[in-house]
C-alpha positions in Angstrom: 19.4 25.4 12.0 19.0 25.8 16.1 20.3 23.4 18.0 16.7 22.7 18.9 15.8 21.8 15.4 15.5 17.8 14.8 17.7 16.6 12.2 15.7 15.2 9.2 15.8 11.7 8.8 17.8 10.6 6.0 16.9 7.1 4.6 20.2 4.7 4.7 18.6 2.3 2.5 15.4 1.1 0.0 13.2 -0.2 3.4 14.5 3.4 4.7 13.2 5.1 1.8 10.1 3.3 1.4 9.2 3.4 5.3 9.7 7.6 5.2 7.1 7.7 2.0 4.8 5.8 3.8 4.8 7.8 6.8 4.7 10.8 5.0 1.7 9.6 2.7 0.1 8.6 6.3 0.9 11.8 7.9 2.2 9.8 10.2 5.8 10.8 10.5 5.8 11.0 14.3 6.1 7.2 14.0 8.3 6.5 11.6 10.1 3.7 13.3 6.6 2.0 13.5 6.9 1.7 9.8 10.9 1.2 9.3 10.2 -1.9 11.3 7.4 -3.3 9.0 9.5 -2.2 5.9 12.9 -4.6 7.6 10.5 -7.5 8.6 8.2 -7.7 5.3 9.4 -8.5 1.7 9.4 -4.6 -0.1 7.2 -6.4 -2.7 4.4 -7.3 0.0 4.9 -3.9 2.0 4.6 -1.6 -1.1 1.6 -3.3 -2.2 0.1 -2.7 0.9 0.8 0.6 0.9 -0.6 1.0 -2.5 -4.0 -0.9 -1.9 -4.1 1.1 1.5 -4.0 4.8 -0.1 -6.1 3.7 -3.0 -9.4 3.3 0.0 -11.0 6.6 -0.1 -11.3 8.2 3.2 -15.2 8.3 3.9 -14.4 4.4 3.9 -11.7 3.2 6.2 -13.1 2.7 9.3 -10.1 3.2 12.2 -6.9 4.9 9.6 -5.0 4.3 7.0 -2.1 2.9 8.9 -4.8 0.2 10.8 -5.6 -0.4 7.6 -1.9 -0.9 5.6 -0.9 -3.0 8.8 -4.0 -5.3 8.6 -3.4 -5.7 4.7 0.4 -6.4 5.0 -0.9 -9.1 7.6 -3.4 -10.8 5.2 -0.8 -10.8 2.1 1.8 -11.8 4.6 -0.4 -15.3 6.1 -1.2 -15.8 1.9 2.7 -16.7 1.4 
């Protein structure tokens, strides 16, 4: 490794872990504190279901991105509770 190469992130807990697969899963790595921040405010429970309703769209029918789409869910299942 250079001492330009980025140390890969290493998840220090379950929100950790479960924010990294999102952003991978999103393509969205860039932003991965984005989603560490969702995954420590949310209840896992609510955020993985999210996630799973979110990647379960097909493409051709999300309208803005996945993510817009994951955060608006988490937001609906979040004002339910």
């Amino acid at each position: 490794m250079t001492a330009n190469t980025p140390t890969p992130f290493m998840p220090k807990n379950a929100a950790d872990a479960l924010a990294l697969e999102i952003a991978q899963q999103f393509g969205d790595e860039a932003d991965l504190s984005f989603y560490r921040g969702l995954c420590a405010e949310y209840p896992r429970a609510m955020v993985y279901r999210a996630f799973r309703e979110a990647l379960s769209v097909p493409l051709h029918k999300i309208r803005s991105s996945r993510r817009a789409l994951f955060t608006y869910l988490l937001r609906q299942y979040d004002q339910e509770t």
